[in-house]
SERO-4910 file (N, C-alpha, C, O; in steps of 0.05 Angstrom, whole numbers):
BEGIN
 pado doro    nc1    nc2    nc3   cac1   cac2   cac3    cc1    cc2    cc3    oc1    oc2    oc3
  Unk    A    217   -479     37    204   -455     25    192   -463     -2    204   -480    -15
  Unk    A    169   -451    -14    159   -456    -34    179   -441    -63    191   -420    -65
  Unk    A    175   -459    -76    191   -453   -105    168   -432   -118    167   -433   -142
  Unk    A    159   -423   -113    140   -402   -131    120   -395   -114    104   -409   -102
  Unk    A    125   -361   -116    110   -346    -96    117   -310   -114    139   -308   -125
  Unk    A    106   -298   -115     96   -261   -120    114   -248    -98    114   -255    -74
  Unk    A    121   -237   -103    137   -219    -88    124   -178    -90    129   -164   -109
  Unk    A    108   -171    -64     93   -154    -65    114   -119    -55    130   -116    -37
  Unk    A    104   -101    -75    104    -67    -53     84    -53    -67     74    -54    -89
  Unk    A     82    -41    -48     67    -12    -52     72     11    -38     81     12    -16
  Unk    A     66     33    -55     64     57    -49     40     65    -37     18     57    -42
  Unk    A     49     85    -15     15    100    -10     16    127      2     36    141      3
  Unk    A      2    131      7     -5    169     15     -6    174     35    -12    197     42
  Unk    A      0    144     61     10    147     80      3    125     99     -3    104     87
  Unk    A      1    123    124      0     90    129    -13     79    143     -7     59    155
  Unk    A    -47     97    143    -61     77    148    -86     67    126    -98     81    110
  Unk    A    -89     46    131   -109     31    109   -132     35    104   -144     29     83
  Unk    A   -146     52    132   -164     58    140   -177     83    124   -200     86    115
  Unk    A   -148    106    122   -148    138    111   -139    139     98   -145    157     82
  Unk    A   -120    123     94   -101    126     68    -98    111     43   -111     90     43
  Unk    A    -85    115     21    -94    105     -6    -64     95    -17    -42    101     -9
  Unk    A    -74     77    -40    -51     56    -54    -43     79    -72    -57     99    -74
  Unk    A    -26     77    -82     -6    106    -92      2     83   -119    -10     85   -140
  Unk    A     18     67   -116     33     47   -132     30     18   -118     27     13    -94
  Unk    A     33      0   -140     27    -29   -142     54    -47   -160     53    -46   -185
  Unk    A     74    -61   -146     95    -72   -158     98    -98   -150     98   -103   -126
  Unk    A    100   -117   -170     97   -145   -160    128   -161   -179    141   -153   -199
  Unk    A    129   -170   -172    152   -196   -182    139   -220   -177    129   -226   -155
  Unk    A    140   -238   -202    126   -268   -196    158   -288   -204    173   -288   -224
  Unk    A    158   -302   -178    192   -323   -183    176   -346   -175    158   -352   -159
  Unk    A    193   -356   -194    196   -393   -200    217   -408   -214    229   -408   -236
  Unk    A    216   -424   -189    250   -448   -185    266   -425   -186    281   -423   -206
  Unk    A    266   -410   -173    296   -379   -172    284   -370   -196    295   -386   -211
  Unk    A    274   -359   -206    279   -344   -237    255   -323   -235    234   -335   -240
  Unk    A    252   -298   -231    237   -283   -239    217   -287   -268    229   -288   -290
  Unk    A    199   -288   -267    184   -289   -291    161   -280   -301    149   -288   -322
  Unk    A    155   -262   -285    137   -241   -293    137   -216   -280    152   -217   -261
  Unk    A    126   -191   -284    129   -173   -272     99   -156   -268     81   -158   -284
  Unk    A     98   -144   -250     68   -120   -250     71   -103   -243     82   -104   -221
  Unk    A     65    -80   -252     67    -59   -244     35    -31   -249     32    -21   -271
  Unk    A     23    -26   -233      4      1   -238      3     23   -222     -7     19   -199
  Unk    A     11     44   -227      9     67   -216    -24     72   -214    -41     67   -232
  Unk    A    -29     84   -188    -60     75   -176    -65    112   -179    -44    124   -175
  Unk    A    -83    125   -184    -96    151   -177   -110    149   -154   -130    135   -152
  Unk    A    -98    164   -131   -108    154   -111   -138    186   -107   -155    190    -90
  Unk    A   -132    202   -134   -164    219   -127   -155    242   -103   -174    251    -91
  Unk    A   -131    251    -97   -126    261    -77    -97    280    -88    -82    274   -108
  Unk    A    -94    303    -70    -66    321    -71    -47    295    -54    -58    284    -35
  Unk    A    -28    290    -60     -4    281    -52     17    294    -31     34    309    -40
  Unk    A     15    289     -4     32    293      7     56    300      3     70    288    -13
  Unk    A     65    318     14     97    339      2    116    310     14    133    299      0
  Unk    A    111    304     35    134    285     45    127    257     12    146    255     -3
  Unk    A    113    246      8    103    226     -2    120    235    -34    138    224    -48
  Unk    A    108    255    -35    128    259    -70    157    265    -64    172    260    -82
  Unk    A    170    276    -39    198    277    -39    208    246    -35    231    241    -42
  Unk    A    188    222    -23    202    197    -18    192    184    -41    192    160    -34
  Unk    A    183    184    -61    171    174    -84    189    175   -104    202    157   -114
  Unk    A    189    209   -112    196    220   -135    167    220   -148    166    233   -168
  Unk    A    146    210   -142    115    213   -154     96    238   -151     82    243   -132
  Unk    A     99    255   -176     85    275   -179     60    271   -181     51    250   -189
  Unk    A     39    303   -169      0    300   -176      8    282   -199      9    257   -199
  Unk    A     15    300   -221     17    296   -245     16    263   -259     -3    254   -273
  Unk    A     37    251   -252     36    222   -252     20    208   -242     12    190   -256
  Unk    A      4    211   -210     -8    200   -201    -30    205   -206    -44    198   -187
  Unk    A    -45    217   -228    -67    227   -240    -64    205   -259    -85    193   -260
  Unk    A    -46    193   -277    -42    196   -295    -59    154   -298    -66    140   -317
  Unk    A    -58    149   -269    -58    121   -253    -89    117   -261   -109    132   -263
  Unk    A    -84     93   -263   -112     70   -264   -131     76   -234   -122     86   -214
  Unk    A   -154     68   -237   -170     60   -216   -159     49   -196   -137     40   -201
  Unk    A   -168     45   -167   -152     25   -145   -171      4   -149   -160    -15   -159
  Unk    A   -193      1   -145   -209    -27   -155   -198    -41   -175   -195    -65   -172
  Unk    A   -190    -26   -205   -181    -37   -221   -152    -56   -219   -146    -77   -229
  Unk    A   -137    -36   -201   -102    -46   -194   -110    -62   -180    -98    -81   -189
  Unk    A   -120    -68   -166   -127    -88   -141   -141   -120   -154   -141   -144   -149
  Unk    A   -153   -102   -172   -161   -134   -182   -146   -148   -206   -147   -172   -211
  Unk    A   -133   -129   -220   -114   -135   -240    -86   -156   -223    -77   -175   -234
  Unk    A    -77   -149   -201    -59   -157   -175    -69   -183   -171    -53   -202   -170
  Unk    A   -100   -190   -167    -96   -206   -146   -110   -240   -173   -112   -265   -169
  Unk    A   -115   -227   -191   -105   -241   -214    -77   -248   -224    -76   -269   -237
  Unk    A    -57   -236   -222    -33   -233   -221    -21   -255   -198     -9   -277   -200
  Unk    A    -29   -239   -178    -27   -274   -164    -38   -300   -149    -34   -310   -127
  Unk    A    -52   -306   -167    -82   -315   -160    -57   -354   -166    -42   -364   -184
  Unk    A    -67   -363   -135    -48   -388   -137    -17   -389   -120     -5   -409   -113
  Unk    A     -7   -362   -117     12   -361   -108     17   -347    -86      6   -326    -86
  Unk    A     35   -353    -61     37   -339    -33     45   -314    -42     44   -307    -66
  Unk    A     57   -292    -16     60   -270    -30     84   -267     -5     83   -272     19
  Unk    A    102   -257    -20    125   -246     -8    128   -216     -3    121   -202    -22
  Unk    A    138   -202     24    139   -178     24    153   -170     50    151   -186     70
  Unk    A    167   -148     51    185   -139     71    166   -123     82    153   -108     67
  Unk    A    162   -122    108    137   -118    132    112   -129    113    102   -109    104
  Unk    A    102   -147    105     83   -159     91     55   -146     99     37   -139     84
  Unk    A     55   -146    119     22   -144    127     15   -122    121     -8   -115    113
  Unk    A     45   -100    128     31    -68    128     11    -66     91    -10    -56     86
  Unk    A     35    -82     72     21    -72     44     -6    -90     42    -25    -82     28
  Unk    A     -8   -112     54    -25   -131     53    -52   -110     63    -68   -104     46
  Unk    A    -55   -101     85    -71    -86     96    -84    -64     66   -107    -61     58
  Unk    A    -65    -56     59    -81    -41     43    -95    -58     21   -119    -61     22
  Unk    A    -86    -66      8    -87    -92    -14   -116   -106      0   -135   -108    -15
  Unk    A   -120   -113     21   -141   -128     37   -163   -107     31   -185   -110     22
  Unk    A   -149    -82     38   -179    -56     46   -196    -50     29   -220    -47     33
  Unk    A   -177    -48     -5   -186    -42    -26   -197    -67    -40   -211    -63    -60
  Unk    A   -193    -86    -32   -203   -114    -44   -229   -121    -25   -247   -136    -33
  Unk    A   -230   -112     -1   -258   -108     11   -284    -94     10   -307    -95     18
  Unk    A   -267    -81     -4   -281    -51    -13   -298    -55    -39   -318    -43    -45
  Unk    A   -286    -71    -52   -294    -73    -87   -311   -106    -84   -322   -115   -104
  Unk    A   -313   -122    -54   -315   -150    -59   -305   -171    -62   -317   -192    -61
  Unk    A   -276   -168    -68   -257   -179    -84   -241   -188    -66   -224   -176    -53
  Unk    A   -251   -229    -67   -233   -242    -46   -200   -240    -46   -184   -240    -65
  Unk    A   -196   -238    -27   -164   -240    -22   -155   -252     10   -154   -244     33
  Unk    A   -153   -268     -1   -141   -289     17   -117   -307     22   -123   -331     18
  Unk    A    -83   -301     31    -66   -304     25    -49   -316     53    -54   -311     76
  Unk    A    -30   -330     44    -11   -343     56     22   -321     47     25   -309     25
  Unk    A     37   -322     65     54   -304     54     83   -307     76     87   -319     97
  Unk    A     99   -292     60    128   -293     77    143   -271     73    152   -262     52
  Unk    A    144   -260    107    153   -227    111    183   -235    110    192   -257    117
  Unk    A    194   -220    103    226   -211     90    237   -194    117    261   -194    124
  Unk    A    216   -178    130    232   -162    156    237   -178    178    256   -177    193
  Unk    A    206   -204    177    213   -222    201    233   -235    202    243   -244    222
  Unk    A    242   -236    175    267   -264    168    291   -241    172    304   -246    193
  Unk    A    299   -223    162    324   -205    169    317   -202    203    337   -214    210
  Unk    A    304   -195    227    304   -198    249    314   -214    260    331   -209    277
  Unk    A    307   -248    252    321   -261    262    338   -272    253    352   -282    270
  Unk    A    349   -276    224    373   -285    221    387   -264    214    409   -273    207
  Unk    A    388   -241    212    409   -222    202    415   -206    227    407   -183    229
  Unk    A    431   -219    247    434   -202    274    461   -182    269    466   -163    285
  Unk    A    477   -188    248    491   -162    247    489   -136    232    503   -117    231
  Unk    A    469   -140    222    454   -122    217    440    -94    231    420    -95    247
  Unk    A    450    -76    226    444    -53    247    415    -49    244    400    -44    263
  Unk    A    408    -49    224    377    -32    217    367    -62    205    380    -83    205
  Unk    A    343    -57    194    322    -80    180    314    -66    161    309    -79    141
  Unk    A    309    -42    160    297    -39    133    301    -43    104    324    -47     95
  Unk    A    285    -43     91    297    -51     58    321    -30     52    340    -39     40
  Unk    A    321     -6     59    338     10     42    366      1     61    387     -3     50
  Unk    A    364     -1     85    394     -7    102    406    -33     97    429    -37    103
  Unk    A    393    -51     89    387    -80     73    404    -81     51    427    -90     51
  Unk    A    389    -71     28    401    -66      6    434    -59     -1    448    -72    -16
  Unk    A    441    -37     12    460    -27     27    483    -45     33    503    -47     20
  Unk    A    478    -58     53    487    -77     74    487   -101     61    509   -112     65
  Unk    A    470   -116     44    481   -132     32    487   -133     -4    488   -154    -17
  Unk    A    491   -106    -17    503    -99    -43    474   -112    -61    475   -129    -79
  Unk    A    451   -100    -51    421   -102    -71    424    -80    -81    425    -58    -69
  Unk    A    426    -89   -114    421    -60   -123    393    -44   -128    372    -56   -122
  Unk    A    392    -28   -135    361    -25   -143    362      9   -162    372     29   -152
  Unk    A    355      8   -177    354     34   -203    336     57   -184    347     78   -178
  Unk    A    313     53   -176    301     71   -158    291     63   -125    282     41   -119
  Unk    A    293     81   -110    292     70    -82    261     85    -85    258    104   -100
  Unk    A    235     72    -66    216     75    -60    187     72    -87    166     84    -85
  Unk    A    194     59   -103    184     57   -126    178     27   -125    197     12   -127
  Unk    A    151     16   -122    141      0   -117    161    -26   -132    173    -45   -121
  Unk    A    159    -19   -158    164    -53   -170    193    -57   -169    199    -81   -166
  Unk    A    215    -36   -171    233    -36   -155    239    -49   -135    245    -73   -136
  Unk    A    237    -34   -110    229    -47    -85    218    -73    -84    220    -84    -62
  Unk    A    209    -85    -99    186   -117    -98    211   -131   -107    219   -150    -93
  Unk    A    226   -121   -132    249   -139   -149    271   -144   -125    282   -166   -126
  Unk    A    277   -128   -106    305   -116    -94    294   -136    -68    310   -153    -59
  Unk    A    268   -134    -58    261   -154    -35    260   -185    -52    268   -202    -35
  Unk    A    256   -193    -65    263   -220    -82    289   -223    -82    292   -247    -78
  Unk    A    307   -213    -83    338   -217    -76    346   -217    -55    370   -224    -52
  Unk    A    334   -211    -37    342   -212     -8    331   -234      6    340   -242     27
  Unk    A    308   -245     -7    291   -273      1    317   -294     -3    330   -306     14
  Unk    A    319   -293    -35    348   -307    -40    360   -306    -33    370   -327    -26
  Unk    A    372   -284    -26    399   -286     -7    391   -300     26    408   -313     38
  Unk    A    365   -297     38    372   -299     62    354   -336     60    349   -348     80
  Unk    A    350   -344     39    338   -374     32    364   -383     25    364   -408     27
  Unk    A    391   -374     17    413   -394      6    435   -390     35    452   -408     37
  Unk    A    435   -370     54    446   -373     73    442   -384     94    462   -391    106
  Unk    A    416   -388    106    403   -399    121    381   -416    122    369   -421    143
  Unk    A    374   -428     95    357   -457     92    373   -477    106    361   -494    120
  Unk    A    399   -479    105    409   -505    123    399   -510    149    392   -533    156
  Unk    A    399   -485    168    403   -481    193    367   -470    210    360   -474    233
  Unk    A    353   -459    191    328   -457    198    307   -445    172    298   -423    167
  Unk    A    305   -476    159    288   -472    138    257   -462    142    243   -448    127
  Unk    A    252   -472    166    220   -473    175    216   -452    177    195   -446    166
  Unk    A    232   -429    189    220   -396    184    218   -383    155    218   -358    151
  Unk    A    218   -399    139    210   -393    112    189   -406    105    183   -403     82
  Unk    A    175   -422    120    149   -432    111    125   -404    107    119   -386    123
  Unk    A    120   -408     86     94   -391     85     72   -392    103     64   -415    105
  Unk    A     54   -370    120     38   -374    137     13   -358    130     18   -336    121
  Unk    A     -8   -364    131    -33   -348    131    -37   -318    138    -38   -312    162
  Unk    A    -40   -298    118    -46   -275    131    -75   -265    133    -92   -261    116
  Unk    A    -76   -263    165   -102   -255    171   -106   -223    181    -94   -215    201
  Unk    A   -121   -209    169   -125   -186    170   -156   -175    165   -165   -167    144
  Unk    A   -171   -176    189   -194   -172    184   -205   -141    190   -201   -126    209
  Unk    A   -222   -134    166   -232   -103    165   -253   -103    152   -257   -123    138
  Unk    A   -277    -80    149   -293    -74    149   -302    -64    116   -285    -52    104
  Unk    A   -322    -68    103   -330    -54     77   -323    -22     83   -337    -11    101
  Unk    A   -304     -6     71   -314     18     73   -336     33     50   -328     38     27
  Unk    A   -366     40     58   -379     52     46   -370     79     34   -356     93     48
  Unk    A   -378     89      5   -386    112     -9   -401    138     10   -423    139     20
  Unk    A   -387    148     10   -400    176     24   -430    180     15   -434    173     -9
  Unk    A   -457    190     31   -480    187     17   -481    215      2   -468    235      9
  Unk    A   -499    214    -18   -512    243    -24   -510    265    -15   -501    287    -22
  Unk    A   -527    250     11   -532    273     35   -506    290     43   -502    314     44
  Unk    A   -486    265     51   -467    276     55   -450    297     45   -443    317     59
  Unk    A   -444    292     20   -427    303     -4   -445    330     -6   -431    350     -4
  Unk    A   -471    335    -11   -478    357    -18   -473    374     11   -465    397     14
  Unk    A   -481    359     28   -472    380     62   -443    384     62   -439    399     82
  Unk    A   -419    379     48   -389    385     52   -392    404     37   -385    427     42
  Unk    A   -409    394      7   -396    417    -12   -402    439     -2   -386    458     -5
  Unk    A   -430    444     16   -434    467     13   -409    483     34   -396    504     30
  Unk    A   -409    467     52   -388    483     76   -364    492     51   -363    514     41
  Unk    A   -346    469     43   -335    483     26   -339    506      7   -324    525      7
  Unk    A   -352    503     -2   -359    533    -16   -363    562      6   -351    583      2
  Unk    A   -383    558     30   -387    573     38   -358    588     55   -353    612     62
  Unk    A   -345    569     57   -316    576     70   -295    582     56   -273    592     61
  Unk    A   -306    573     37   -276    582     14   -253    560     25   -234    568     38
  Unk    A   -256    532     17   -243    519     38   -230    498      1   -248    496    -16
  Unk    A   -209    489     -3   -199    474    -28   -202    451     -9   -194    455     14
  Unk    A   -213    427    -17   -209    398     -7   -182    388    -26   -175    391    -49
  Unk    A   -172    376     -7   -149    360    -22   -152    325    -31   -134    310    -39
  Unk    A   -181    319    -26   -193    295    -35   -213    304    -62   -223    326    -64
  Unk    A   -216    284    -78   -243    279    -98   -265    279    -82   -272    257    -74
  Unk    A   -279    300    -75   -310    290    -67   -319    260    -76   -318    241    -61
  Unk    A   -329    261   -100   -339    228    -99   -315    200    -94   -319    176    -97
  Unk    A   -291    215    -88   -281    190    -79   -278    187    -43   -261    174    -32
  Unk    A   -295    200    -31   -294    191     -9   -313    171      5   -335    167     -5
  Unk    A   -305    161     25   -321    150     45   -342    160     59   -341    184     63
  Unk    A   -362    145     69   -378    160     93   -366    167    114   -373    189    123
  Unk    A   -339    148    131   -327    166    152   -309    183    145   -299    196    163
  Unk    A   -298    188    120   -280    204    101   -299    233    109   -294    249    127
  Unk    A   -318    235     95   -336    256    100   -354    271    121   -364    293    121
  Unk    A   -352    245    140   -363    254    162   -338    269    183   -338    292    193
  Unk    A   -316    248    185   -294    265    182   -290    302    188   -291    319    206
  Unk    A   -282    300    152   -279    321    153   -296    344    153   -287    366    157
  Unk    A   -330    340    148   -353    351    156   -335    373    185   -324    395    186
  Unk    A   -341    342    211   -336    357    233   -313    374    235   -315    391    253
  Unk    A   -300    375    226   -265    387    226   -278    410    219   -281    426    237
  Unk    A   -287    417    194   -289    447    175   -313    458    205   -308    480    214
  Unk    A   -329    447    213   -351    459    232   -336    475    251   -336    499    256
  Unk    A   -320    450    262   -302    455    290   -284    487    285   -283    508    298
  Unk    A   -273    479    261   -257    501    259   -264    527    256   -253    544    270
  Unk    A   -286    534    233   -301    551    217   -341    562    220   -353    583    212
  Unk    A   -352    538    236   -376    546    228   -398    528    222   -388    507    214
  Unk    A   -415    527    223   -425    513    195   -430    533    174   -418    555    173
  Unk    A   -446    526    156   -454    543    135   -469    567    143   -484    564    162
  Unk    A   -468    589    132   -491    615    139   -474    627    172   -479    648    183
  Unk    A   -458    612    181   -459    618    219   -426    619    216   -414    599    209
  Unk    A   -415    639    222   -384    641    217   -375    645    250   -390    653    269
  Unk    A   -349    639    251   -335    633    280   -341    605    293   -364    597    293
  Unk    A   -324    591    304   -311    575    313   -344    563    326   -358    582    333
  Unk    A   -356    539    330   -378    519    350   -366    508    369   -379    494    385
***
């Protein structure tokens, strides 16, 4: 296994990469065993926050308003670990977003990495569950807050350790770092056209969006265009199409 590698989490507003948005950004950077740097940015993801998402957070609107750009977190990150693999428990799912938003802005990212769930699957068979929190648990990781990105990033770095000093003897090679490939699409800015054709439905319906208008997408808006029609109308024409 490599002596120096980032250890990745994130938060988000739900789980796909496609619809959904980076919430929080937590990194741990270790070398020769020793933690030695840290990152952390709470992201504004431009959107109302899921009731489930702030009960598993503890992350209020309020806070999450309070967050940097996601272009900006994303590129601040991948400077952060620019040189080094990336460690993460289910790796790809945070990678996916991290990829989406770094596709989105231009911003290469291109990574080798080593999942923490693949390695508890196969060497941790007495293990009832795999997840980080049954993990932690199960092998006495502490952690000050559960679901809190840089937390969570610190708490999966101890579990790397733990499962790199118990089982490097016996099968080091599943700790080799491997290429993550995850290929997706630029998502475009909603057009003009678009945005002024929502607003109006919204207005005409009396309808609260729970997104930033200008932070959506073209299929963001096209989206929900059709939904408000389907349900409501279009504009001027009330009852159900």
């Amino acid at each position: 296994m490599t002596d120096a590698y980032v250890v990745v989490d994130l938060e988000m507003t739900g789980l796909n990469p496609k619809t959904d948005r980076i919430l929080e950004i937590g990194a741990v950077k270790v070398q020769r065993g020793k933690m030695t740097d840290t990152f952390q940015r709470m992201v504004n993801p431009r959107m109302a926050l899921p009731e489930e998402i702030v009960t598993l957070t503890g992350i209020t609107d309020e806070l999450a308003r309070s967050g940097c750009d996601s272009a900006q977190a994303v590129k601040e990150f991948v400077q952060f670990a620019e040189g080094f693999p990336l460690v993460g428990h289910n790796l790809m799912y945070d990678y996916s977003f991290l990829k989406q938003a770094a596709v989105n802005q231009g911003i290469l990212l291109e990574k080798e990495g080593i999942d923490t769930l693949k390695l508890a699957r196969k060497l941790l068979s007495g293990a009832e569950k795999k997840s980080l929190d049954y993990l932690c648990e199960y092998l006495h990781i502490a952690r000050e807050k559960n679901h809190r990105a840089l937390y969570d990033a610190a708490a999966t770095a101890e579990l790397l350790a733990y499962l790199w000093e118990h089982f490097k003897e016996t099968d080091a090679e599943a700790f080799a770092a491997k290429p993550l490939r995850y290929k997706l699409k630029k998502q475009q800015p909603a057009t003009a056209v678009q945005k002024r054709h929502l607003k109006e439905l919204l207005e005409y319906h009396k309808i609260d969006l729970d997104k930033e208008l200008e932070s959506l997408t073209r299929n963001e808006a096209s989206r929900i265009t059709d939904k408000i029609i389907f349900a409501y109308g279009r504009a001027g024409v009330s009852g159900q199409v």
